[in-house]
C-alpha positions in Angstrom: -16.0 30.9 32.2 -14.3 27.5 31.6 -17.3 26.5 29.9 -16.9 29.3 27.3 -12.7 28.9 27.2 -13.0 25.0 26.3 -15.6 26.4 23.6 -13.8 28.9 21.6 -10.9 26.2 22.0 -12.9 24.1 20.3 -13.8 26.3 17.7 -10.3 27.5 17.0 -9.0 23.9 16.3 -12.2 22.9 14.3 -10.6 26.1 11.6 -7.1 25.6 12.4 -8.1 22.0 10.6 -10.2 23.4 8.2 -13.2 21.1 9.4 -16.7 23.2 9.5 -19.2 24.2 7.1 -17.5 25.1 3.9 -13.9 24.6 5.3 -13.2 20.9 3.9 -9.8 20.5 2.2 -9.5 19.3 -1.4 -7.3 16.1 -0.5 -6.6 14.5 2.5 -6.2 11.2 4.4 -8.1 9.2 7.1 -6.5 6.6 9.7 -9.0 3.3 9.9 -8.4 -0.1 11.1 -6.0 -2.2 8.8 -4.0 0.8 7.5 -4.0 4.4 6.2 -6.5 4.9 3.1 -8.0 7.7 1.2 -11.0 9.4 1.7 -11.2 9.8 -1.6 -12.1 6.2 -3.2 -10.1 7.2 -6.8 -6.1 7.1 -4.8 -4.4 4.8 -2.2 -2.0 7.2 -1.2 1.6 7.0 -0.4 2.7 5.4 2.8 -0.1 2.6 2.5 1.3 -1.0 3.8 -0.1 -3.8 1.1 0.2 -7.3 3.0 1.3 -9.4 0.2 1.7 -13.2 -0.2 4.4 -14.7 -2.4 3.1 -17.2 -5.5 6.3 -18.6 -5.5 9.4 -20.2 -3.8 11.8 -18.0 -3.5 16.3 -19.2 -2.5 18.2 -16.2 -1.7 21.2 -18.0 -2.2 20.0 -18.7 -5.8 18.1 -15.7 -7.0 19.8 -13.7 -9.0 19.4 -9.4 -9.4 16.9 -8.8 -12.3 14.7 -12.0 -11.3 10.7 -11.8 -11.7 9.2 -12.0 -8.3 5.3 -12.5 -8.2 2.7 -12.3 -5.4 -0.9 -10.9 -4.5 -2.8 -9.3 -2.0 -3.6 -10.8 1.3 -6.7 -9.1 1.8 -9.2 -5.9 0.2 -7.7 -2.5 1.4 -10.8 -0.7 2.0 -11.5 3.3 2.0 -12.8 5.5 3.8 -16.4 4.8 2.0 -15.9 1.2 2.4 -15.3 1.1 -1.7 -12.7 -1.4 -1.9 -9.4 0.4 -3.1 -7.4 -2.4 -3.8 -9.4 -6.2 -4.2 -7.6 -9.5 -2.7 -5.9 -11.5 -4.5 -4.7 -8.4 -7.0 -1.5 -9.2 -8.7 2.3 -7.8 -7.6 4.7 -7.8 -9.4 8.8 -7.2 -8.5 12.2 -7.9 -9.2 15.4 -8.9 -7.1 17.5 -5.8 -7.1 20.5 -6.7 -4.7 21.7 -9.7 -2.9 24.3 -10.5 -0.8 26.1 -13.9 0.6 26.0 -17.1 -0.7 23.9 -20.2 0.2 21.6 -19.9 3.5 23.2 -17.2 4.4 22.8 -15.1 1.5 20.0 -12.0 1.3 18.3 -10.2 -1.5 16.3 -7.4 -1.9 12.9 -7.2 -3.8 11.3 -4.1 -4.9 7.2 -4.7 -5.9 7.0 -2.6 -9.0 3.7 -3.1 -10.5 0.5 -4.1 -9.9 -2.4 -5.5 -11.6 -6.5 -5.0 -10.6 -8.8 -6.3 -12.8 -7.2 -6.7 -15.9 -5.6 -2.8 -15.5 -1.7 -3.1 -14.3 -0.1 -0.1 -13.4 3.1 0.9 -11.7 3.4 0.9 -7.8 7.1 2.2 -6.4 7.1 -0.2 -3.3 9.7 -0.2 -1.0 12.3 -2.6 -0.9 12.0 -5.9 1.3 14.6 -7.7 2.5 14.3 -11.8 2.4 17.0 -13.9 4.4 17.4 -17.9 3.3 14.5 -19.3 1.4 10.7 -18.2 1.5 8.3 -20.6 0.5 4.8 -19.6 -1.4 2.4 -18.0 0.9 4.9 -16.4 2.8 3.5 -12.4 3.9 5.7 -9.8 3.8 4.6 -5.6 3.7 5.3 -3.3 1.5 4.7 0.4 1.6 3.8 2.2 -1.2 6.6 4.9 -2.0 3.8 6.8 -4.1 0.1 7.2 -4.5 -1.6 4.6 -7.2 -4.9 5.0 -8.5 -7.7 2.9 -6.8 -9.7 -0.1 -8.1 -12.6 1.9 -7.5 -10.8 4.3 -9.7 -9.9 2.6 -12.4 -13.4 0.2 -13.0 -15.2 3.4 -13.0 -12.7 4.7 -15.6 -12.5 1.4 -17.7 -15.6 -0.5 -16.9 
């Protein structure tokens, strides 16, 4: 009897996710180790954590609102496929948006608003990070996608 109960549990949670024969979803998202990616190679969706390195010294005391700020990826951001959805070393781009204080004690704000993957920049709505003091090149900060961007898989099928 508990044999059959733990069955049809089973089989009422495998269609209560749609996951069977014939029951897939037409979009969805997969947890793997370093992050949350797509199953599907052509979108990194919303929510995604980019680690990104800064190309540059950046003084919040000096740094202004409106300033370039330029990075890259940290490392590949694989899928679900192992198709690599964004490549290292991709270019991101933001600007200072607030800052407050004066000196070492003085903050801005950075949103990462594009990014570039082979040769094919597009726009990418991160979050805004918060930098205390002074950050020298190479320093690794996160930012989350606020929106999905298409995939470097994506777009060198599309363009290459």
């Amino acid at each position: 009897m508990q044999i059959l109960e733990c069955m049809m549990r089973t089989i009422f949670l495998m269609a209560a996710l749609g996951i069977g024969a014939g029951c897939g979803t037409t979009s969805g998202y997969a947890v793997v180790s370093g992050g949350t990616t797509s199953t599907y190679s052509d979108v990194v969706p919303a929510g995604t954590a980019l680690l990104v390195g800064l190309d540059q010294h950046i003084s919040a005391g000096r740094m202004t609102p409106g300033a370039m700020v330029v990075g890259h990826t940290v490392s590949d951001l694989g899928g679900y496929n192992g198709e690599v959805l964004i490549p290292r070393g991709s270019r991101v781009y933001g600007r200072v948006v607030d800052r407050r204080g004066y000196g070492m004690d003085a903050s801005i704000w950075v949103r990462m608003e594009s990014i570039d993957m082979g040769g094919v920049q597009q726009r990418l709505n991160g979050e805004v990070v918060g930098i205390r003091g002074a950050a020298p090149p190479g320093t690794r900060f996160q930012v989350r996608l606020e929106r999905p961007i298409r995939s470097y898989a994506a777009l060198r099928g599309h363009y290459y």
